[in-house]
N, C-alpha and C positions, 0 to 999 in steps of 0.2 A: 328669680327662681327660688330664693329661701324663702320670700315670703310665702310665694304658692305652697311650697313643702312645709310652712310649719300648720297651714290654713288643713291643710289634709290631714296631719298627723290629731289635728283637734278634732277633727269631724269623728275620725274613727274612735280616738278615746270617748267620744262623746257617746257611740254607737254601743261601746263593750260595758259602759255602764248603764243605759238603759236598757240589752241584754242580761243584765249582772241583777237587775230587779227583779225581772218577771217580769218585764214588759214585752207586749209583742211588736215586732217591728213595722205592720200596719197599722199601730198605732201613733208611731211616729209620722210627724209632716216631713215628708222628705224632701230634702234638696234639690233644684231640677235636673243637678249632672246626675242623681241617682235613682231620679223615679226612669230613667230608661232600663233598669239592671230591670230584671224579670223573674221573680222571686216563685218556686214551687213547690209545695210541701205536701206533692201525692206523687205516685208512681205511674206510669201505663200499665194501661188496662192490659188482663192478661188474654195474651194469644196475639197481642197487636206486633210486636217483633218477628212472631212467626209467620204470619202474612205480610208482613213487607218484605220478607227472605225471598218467600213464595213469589213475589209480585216482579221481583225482579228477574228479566229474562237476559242473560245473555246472547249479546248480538253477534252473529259472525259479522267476520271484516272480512270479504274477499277481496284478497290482491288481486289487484288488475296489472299486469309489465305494460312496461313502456308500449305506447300508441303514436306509431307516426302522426304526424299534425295533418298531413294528406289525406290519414284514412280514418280521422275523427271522425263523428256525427254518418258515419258511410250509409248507412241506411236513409237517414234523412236525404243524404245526396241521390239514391239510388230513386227512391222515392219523386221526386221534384226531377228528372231526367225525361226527355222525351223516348217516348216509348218504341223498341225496335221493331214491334211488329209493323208491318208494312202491308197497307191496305188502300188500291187508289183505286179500286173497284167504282167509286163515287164521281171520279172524275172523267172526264170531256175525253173523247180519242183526238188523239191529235189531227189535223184537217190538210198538214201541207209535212213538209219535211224540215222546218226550219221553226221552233217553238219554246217554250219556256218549261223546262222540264216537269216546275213542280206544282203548273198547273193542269196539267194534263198527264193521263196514263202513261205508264212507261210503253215503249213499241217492244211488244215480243218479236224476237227476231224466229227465223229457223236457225238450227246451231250451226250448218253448214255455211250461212250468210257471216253469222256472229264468229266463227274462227275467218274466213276471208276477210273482212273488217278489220280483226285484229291485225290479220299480216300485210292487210295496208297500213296502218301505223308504226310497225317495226321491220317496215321497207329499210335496204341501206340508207336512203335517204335521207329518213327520218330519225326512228330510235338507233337502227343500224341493228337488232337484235332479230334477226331472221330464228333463231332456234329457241328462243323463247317460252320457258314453262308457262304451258297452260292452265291456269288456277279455275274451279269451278266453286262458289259458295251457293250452298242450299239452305234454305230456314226451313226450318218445320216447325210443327203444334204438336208440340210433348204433353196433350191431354190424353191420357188414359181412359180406361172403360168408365170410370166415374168422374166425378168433374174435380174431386178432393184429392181424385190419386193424378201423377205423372208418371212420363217414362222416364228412368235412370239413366246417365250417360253412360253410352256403349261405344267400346273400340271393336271393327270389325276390319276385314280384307275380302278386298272384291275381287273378284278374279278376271281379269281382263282380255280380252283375243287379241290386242296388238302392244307390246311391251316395247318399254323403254326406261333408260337410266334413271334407274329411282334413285341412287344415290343411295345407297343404304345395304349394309350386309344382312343377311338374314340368316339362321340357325334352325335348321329341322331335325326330329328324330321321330321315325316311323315305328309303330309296332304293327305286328301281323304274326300269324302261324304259317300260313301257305308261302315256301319259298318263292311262287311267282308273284305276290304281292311287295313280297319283300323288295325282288330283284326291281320291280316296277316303280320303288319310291328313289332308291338307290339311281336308278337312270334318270330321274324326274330332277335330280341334284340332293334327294334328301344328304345330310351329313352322315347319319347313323340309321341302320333298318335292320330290325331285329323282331324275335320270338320269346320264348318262355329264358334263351340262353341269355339275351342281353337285359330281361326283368331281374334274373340273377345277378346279374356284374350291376345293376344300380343299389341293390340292395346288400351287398357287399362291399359297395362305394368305390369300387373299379370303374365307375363312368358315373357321372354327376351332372341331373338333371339341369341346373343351373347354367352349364353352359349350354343350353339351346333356348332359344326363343319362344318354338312353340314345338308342341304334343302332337300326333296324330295317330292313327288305328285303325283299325278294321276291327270290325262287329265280335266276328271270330276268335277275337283274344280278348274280347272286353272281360269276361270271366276272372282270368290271369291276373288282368293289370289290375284286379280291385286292390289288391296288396300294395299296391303306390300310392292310393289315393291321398293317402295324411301326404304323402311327400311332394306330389303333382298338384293338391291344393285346387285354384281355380283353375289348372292348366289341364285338368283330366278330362281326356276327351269325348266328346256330346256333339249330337246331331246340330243341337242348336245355336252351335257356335261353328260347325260345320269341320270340327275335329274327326268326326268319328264318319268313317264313309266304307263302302267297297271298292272303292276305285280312286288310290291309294296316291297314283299318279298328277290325274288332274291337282287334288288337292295340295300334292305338294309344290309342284307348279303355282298355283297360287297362291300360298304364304311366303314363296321366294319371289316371285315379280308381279304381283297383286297389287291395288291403290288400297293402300293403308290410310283408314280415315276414322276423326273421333266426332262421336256428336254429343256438343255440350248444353249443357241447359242452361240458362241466363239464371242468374243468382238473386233475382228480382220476378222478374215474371218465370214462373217457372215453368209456364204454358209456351214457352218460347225456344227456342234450341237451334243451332248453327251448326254445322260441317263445311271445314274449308280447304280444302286439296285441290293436289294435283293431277290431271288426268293426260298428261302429255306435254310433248312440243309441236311449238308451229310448223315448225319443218315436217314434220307428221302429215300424212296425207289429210285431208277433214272428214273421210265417211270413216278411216280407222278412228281416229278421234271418237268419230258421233257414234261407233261401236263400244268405246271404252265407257263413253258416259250413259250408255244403253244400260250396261252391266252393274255400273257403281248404281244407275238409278233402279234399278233393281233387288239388289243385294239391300238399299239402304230399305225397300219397302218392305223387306222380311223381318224386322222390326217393328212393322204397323200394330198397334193397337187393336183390339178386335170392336171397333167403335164406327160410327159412318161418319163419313168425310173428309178430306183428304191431308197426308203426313206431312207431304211435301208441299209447300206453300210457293214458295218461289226460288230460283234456279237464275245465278247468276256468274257469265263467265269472264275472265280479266285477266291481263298477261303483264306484269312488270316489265319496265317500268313505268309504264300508261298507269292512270288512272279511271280511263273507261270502264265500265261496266255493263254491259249489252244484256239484257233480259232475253233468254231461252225459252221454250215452250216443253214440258217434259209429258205431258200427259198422253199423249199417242204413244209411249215409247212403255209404257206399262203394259206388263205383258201377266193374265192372268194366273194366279199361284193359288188358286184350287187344288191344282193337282199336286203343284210342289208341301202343299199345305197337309194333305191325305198322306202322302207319302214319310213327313216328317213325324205327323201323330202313330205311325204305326213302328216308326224307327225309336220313338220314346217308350210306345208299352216293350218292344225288344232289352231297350235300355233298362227296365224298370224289373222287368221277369229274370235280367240277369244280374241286377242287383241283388235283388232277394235272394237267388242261390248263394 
C-alpha cells in the first residue's frame, strides 16, 4: 500500500511541474490509468441547457389500489368467455323426445305446459316444494336506433291482474288537486295523498321525500310540483316511467304489488342484456300465471328501441330448486302499442307546455 502511494504522489509532482513550465498537458504521454480522465477546455454551446430543460417532460404516475388477483387481466377474461348470446336457430328440431340437448334446438314449450312440468317436479314426492317461486329469465338485444348506440339499464314495475307475496314493503306518496283523486290513491293503499297543502309541508320539511319509494301525480298538479324538482331529482313524475297518469288508483296498485324487474346489459357485449324475476308460485293457478307474464312481457316492450326486429330474444322459465329451464314462446302474447305509443307522445308535449310555464 506505501509503495502504491508513494508511486502516485510522484506522478502528480511530476504533473505540477510540467504545468509549472508552460507545458500543455497534451503534450504529455500519459499514463494508461490516466489517458481514461477526459480532459475539456470549452463550454456548451449556448441555449443547449435550455433545450434539454424544455426536453424534459414530466410523467404522471397514476396510482392504481390494490386489484384483486381474481379480477386482474378482467377484460382479457371477458374477452376469451363464450358468448351469452344464444342462437340455435342453425340447429336440427329434435325428431323423438329423448335427445342430446346441445345438438339440437331447444322445444319451446307453451307456458301452460311449462308451469305443469314444473309442478311435476316439485310434486311432494319429489322436491316436496308445491309453492314454489316461479322465476322467468328473458335476454334481449340492447341495440339501439344505431349500431354504436345501446339501451341503458332500466328498472321498471309491471303491473300485474293476479298478485302475490312479493316479499317486500313498498312506500307511495300521491299528488293531485281534485280531492277524488286524492281519495282514490289513499284507497289503492298509497301512504300519503295530497295537493298544493302537502307540497307545502315537504318544502318546509314537515314530511321528507326520502321516506317513500316512489312519486306519483296527476297531470293537473304537474304545474305546482315543478318547485320539488331539485328535491324529487329522478323520482319527478313523467309519463314515461308511468309516474304521472289520471287514474291515480291503478297506478298505485302497481308500484305496491307490481313484478319489480331490472334489465342489465352485459359488461362485455353490450348488445346483450338479461332480466331475471319473479312472476309467481306454483300453487298459482297457470292462466293467472300466463296473465302475469302477458303484462311483464308487455310493460318490458315499452322500452323497445324505435329499430326493426325483435327486443325480446328468448324467455326462459325455472323454479328452485330444479335446475330445468323450459323455453317459452312469447310472441303471440304482444299485443300492439300503436295506440299506447300516440297516446304517450301527446302526454309528453302536455309535460313539456307545462314545463315552460
Amino acid at each position: 500500500m506505501n509503495l502504491g502511494y508513494s508511486v502516485l504522489t510522484k506522478r502528480l509532482s511530476h504533473l505540477i511541474q510540467i504545468s509549472s513550465t508552460g507545458h500543455f498537458l497534451k503534450n504529455v504521454v500519459r499514463s494508461p490509468s490516466l489517458a481514461a480522465i477526459q480532459a475539456r477546455d470549452y463550454a456548451a454551446r449556448k441555449g443547449t441547457r435550455e433545450r434539454k430543460s424544455k426536453a424534459k417532460v414530466k410523467m404522471e404516475v397514476k396510482k392504481i389500489g390494490f386489484i384483486p388477483h381474481n379480477l386482474r387481466n378482467r377484460e382479457k377474461m371477458l374477452a376469451s368467455r363464450a358468448s351469452k348470446k344464444y342462437d340455435d336457430s342453425w340447429k336440427r328440431d329434435p325428431i323423438d323426445d329423448v335427445y342430446v340437448m346441445k345438438y339440437y334446438k331447444w322445444t319451446v314449450h307453451s307456458f301452460v305446459d311449462a308451469v305443469k312440468a314444473h309442478r311435476e317436479t316439485h310434486h311432494p314426492e319429489i322436491y316436496n316444494r308445491p309453492n314454489a317461486e316461479l322465476f322467468v329469465t328473458i335476454d334481449l338485444n340492447m341495440q339501439g336506433e344505431k349500431k354504436t348506440r345501446f339501451v341503458d339499464n332500466f328498472k321498471r314495475i309491471a303491473g300485474i291482474p293476479h298478485k302475490f307475496d312479493i316479499k317486500e314493503e313498498r312506500t307511495v306518496i300521491a299528488f293531485a288537486k281534485n280531492t277524488e283523486s286524492i281519495q282514490e290513491a289513499i284507497k289503492a293503499g298509497a301512504q300519503m295523498s295530497g295537493g298544493v297543502d302537502l307540497i307545502k309541508q315537504i318544502q318546509n320539511g314537515q314530511v321528507l321525500l326520502q321516506d317513500f319509494q316512489h312519486v306519483i301525480a296527476h297531470p293537473d298538479i304537474l304545474a305546482e310540483l315543478l318547485v320539488l324538482r331539485g328535491i324529487m331529482k329522478k323520482k319527478f313524475p313523467n309519463t314515461k316511467s308511468g309516474t304521472l297518469d289520471a287514474n291515480l288508483g291503478p297506478v298505485v296498485d302497481r308500484f305496491l304489488n307490481g313484478i319489480a324487474y331490472q334489465a342489465l346489459k352485459d359488461e362485455y357485449e353490450h348488445d346483450f342484456g338479461q332480466i331475471e324475476t319473479v312472476i309467481g308460485t306454483l300453487n298459482m293457478d297457470p292462466e293467472d300465471l300466463e296473465r302475469n307474464f302477458i303484462a311483464l312481457i308487455n310493460d318490458i316492450y315499452t322500452q323497445k328501441p324505435k329499430r326493426e326486429g325483435q327486443f325480446v330474444t328468448r324467455c326462459l322459465l325455472w323454479s328452485p330448486p330444479s335446475d330445468e329451464k323450459l323455453k317459452v314462446g312469447f310472441s303471440h302474447y304482444l299485443i300492439d302499442n300503436k295506440k299506447k305509443a300516440s297516446e304517450e307522445a301527446a302526454d309528453e308535449v302536455i309535460e313539456e307546455s307545462v314545463a315552460a310555464v
